[in-house]
C-alpha positions as CSV (number, residue, x, y, z in Angstrom):
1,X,132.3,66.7,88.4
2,X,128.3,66.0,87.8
3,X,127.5,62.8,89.3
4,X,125.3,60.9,86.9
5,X,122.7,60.7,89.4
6,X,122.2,64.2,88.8
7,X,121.7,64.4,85.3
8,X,118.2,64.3,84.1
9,X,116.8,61.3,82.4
10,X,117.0,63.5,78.9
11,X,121.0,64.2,79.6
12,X,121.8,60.4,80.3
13,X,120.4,59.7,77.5
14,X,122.0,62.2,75.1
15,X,125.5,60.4,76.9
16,X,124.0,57.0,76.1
17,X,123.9,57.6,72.5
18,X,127.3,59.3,72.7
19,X,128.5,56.3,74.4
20,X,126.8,53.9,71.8
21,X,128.1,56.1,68.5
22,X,131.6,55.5,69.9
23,X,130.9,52.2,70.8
24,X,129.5,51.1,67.6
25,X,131.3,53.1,64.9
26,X,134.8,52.2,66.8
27,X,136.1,55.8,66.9
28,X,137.5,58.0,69.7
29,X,134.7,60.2,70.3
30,X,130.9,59.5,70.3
31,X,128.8,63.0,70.9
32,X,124.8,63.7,70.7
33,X,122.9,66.8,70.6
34,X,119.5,67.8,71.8
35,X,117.5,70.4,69.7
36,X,115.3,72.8,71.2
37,X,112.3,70.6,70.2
38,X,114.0,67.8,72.3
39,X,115.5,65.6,68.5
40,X,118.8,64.0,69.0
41,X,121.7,64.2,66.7
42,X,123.8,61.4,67.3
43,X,127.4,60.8,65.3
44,X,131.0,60.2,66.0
45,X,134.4,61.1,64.9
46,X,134.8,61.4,61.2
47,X,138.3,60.9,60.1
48,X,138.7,60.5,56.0
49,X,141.6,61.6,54.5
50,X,139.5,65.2,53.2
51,X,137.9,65.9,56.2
52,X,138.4,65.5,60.0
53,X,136.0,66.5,61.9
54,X,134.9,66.0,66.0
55,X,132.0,64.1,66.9
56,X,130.8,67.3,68.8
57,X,130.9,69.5,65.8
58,X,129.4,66.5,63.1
59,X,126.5,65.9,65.4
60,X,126.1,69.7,65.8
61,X,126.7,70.4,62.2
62,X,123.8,67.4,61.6
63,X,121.7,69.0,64.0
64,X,122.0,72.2,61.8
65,X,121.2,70.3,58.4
66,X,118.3,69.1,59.6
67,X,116.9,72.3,60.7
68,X,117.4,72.7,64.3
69,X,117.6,76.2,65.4
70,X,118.9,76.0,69.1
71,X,120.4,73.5,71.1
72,X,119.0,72.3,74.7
73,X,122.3,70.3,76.1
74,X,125.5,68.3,74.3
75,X,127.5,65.2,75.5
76,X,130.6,63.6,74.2
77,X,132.2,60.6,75.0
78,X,136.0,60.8,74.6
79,X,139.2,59.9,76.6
80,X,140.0,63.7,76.5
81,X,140.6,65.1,79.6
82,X,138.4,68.7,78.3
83,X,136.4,69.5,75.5
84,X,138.4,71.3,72.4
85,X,137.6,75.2,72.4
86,X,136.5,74.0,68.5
87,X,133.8,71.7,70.1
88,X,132.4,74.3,72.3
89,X,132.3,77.5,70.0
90,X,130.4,75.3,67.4
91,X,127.9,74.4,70.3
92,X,128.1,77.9,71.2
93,X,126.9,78.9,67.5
94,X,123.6,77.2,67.7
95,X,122.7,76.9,71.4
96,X,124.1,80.1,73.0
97,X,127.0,80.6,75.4
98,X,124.9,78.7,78.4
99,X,124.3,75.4,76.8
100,X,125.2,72.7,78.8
101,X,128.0,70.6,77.6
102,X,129.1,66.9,79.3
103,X,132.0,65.3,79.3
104,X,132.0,61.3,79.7
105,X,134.5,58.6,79.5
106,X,134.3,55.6,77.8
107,X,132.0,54.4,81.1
108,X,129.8,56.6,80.5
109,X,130.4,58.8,83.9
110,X,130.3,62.1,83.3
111,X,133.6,63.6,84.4
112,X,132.5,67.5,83.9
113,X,129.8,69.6,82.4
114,X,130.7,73.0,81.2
115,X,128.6,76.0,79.5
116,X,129.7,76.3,75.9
């Protein structure tokens, strides 16, 4: 468990914008991404009836569209009790295998961080 005292001021906000995606947009998962320039990609769950897709990988796949060619650090906001394997590969893709990835609840506390 990462205490959210220990998080930098640049990973509490990454979760803050998680938290506020899933906040706003009323979904189950809010996620944000930090580029390797230090942008934010912020989005949550997209659930139409053609596509589905994780607010981990949607922010990540905006990252991507926009040009971003490594990933710094990832957060999501869910009631899940891990991140999917899905979530973490696609992470994985553009920020490499140590990219630091946290895990909030709906509170905002960070429950884990893993490496992607």
């Amino acid at each position: 468990m990462t205490e959210s005292n220990d998080l930098t001021p640049e990973d509490r906000k990454i979760v803050t914008l998680a938290r506020s995606a899933r906040a706003r947009n009323g979904v189950p998962e809010g996620a944000a991404v930090r580029d390797e320039t230090g942008r934010t990609y912020v989005a949550g769950t997209v659930a139409l009836d053609s596509l589905k897709l994780s607010a981990l990988r949607t922010a990540v796949a905006m990252a991507v569209a926009s040009g971003a060619e490594s990933l710094e650090a990832a957060a999501v906001v869910s009631g899940a009790d891990a991140v999917a394997d899905e979530d973490l590969a696609a992470v994985r893709d553009l920020g490499g295998a140590g990219t630091p990835v946290l895990l909030a609840g709906a509170d905002g506390a960070v429950r884990v961080t893993v490496g992607a």
